[in-house]
VEXDREN-2710 file (C-alpha; in Angstrom, 1 decimal):
% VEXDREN-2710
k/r/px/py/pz
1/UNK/21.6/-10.0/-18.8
2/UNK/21.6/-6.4/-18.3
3/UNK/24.2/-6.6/-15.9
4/UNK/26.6/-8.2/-18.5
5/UNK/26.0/-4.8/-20.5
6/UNK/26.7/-2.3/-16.9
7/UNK/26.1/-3.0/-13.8
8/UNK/24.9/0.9/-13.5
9/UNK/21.9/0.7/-15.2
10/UNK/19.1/0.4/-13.4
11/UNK/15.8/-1.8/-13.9
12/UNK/12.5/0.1/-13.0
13/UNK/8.9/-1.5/-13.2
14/UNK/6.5/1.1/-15.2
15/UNK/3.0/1.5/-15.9
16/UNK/1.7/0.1/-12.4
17/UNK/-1.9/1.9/-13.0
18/UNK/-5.5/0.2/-13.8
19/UNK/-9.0/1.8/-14.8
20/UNK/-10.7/3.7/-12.1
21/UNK/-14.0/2.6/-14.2
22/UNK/-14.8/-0.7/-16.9
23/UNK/-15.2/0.7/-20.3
24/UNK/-12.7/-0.1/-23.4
25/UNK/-9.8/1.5/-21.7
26/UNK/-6.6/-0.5/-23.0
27/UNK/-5.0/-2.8/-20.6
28/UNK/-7.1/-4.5/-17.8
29/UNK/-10.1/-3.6/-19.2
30/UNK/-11.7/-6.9/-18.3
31/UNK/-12.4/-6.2/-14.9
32/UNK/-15.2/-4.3/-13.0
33/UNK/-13.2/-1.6/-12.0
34/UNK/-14.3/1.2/-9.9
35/UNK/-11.8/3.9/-8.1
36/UNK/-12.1/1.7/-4.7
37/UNK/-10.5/-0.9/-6.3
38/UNK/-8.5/1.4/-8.5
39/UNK/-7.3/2.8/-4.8
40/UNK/-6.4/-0.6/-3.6
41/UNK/-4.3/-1.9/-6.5
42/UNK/-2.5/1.3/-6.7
43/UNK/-1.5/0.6/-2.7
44/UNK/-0.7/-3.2/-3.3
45/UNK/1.7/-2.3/-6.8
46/UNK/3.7/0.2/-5.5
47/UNK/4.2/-1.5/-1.3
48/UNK/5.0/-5.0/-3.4
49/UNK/7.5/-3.7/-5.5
50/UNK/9.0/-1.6/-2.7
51/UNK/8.8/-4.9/-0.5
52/UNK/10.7/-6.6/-3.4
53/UNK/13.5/-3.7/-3.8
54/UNK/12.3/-3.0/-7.4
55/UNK/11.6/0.6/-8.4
56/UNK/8.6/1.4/-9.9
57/UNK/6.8/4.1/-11.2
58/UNK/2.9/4.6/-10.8
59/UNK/0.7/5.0/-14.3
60/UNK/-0.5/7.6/-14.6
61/UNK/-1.0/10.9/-13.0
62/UNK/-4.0/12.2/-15.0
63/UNK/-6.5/10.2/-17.7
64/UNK/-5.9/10.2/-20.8
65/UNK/-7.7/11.1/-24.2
66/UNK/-6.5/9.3/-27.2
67/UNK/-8.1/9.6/-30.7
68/UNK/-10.5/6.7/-29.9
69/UNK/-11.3/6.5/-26.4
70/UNK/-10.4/7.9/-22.4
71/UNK/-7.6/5.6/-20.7
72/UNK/-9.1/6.0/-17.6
73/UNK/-5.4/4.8/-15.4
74/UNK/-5.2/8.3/-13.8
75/UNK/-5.0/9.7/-10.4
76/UNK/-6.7/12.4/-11.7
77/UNK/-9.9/12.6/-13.3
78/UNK/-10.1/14.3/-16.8
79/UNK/-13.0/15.7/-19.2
80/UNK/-12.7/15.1/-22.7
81/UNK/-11.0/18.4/-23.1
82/UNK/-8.1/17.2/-20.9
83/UNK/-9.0/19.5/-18.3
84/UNK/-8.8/17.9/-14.8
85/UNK/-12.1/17.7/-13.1
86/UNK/-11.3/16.0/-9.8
87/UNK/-8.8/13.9/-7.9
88/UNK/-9.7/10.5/-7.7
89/UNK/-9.7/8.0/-4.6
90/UNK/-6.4/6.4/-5.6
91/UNK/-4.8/10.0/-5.5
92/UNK/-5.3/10.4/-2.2
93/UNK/-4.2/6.6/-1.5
94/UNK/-1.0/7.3/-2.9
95/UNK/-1.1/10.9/-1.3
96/UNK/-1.2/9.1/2.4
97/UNK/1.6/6.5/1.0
98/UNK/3.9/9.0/0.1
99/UNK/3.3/10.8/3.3
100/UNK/4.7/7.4/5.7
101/UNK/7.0/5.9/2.8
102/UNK/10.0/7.9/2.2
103/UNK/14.3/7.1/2.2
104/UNK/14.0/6.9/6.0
105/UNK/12.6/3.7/5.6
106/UNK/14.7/0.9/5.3
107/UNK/13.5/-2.7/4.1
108/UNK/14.1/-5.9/6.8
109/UNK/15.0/-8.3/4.7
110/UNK/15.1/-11.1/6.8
111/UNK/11.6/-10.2/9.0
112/UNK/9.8/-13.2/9.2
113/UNK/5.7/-13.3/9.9
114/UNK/2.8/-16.0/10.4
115/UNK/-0.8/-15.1/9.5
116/UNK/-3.3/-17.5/11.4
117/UNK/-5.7/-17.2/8.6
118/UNK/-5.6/-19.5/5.3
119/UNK/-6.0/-16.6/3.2
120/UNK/-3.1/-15.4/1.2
121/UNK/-1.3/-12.3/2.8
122/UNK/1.3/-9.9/1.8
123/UNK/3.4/-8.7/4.8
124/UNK/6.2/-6.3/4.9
125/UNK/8.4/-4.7/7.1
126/UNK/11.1/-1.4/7.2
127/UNK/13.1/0.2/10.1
128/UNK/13.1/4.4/10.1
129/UNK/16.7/5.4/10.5
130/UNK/16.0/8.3/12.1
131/UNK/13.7/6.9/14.8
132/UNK/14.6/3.2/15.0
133/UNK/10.9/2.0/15.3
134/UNK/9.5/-0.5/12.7
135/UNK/6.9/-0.4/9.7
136/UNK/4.6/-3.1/8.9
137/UNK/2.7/-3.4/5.8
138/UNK/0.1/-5.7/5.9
139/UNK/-2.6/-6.6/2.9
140/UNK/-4.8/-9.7/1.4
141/UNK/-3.3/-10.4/-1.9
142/UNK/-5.2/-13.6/-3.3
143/UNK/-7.3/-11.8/-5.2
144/UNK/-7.6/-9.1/-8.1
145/UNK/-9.0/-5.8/-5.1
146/UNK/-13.0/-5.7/-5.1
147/UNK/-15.0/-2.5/-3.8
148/UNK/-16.0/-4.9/-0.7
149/UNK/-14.2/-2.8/2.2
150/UNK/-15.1/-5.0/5.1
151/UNK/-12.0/-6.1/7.2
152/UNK/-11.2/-9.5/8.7
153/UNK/-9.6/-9.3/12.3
154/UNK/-6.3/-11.9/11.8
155/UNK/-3.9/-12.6/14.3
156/UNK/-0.3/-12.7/13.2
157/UNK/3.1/-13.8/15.0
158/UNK/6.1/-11.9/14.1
159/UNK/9.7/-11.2/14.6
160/UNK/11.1/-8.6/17.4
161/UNK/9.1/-5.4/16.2
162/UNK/10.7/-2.4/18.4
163/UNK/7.4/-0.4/18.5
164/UNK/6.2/2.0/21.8
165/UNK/3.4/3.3/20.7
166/UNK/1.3/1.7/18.3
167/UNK/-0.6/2.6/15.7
168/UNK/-3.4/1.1/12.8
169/UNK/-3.3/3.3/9.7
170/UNK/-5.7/2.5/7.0
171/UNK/-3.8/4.0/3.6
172/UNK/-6.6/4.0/1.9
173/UNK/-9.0/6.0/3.8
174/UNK/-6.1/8.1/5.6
175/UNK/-7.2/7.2/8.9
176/UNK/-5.2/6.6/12.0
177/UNK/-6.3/4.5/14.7
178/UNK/-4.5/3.7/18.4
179/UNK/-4.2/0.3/19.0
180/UNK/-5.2/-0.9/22.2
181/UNK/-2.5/-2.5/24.6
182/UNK/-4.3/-5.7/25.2
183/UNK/-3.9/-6.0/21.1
184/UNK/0.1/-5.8/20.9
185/UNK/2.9/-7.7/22.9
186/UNK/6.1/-6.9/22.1
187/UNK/8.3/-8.9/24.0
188/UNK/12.2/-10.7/23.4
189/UNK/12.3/-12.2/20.0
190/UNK/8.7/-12.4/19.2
191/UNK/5.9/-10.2/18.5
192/UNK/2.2/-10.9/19.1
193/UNK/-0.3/-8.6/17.3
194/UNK/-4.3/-9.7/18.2
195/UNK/-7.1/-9.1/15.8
196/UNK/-5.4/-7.1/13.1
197/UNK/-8.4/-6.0/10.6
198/UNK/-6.9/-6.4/7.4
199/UNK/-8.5/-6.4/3.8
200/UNK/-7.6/-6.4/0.3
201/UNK/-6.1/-2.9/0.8
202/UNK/-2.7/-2.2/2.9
203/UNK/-2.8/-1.2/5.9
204/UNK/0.1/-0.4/8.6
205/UNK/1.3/-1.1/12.1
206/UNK/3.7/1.5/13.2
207/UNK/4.8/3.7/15.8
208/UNK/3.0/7.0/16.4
209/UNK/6.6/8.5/16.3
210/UNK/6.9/7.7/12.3
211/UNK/3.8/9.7/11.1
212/UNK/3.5/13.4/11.0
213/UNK/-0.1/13.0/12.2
214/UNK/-2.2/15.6/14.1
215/UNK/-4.5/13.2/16.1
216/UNK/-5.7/9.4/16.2
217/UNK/-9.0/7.6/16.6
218/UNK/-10.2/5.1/18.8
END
């Protein structure tokens, strides 16, 4: 319908954000929210509209104070007097997105990936121009994020990753991990990754070569 009007204009998703805290704070105020969950679903928007090729913006940057009440959708923290007071866990999620997620990356549309789990699972995956190894975003989706952070070790089949060195990042927590060799086969037309601990949060399986990282954990 747009389209019928100009094919220029562009469509952009807006006001991604939810409360970092349950209180009467406008939309999605239903929910126990706490910034760990606020943290999640700020990781989950923003990868699944990227994964869909929609544009979207994140809401909001800080809290905000209306006449009757805090909107607490920020990245950043604020006291009553609009003064910012810290940054919150999702800012630093979004922070360590920003950091691996830039025009570099390219989408694969046509990447194809089994989960051997029953659980629901969002999985995505983007080629770096510039050093032709892959990006795979990975994330349970079934359900609205919770502040339980333990991870379940899934095995997934995939399509021809071209990966060398590869790495576990956790987007949430910023962490890096090595992945061990007897974990990964890359090999013709498939791709075997072993015990991938994944949660209701994203989390990547990349090259080492794709992060500006100083060092890695077991």
């Amino acid at each position: 319908m747009v389209h019928e009007f100009s094919p220029r204009i562009t469509i952009r998703q807006g006001e991604n954000g939810c409360p970092s805290m349950r209180r009467k704070t406008k939309a999605l105020r239903g929910h126990d929210w706490t910034e760990i969950s606020q943290a999640k679903w700020a990781l989950r928007r923003l990868l699944g509209d990227l994964g869909c090729d929609i544009e979207s913006s994140y809401f909001a940057i800080m809290d905000m104070k209306y006449p009757d009440e805090m909107n607490a959708k920020g990245l950043l923290k604020s006291s009553d007097d609009q003064m910012v007071e810290y940054a919150k866990q999702a800012y630093y999620a979004v922070q360590n997105l920003a950091s691996v997620f830039d025009s570099d990356l390219h989408r694969v549309k046509d990447f194809g990936c089994k989960a051997d789990t029953t659980q629901s699972v969002s999985v995505f995956e983007y080629k770096n121009v510039k050093t032709g190894f892959h990006v795979v975003t990975m994330s349970l989706d079934g359900d609205i994020p919770s502040d339980n952070t333990a991870k379940t070790k899934v095995d997934f089949v995939c399509s021809s990753l071209k990966i060398k060195t590869p790495v576990y990042v956790d987007l949430r927590e910023g962490v890096v991990y090595r992945i061990p060799k007897r974990h990964v086969r890359f090999q013709g037309e498939k791709s075997t990754l072993k015990a991938v601990p994944i949660y209701d949060s994203p989390i990547v399986i990349t090259d080492r070569a794709n992060l500006h990282i100083i060092a890695t954990s077991e």
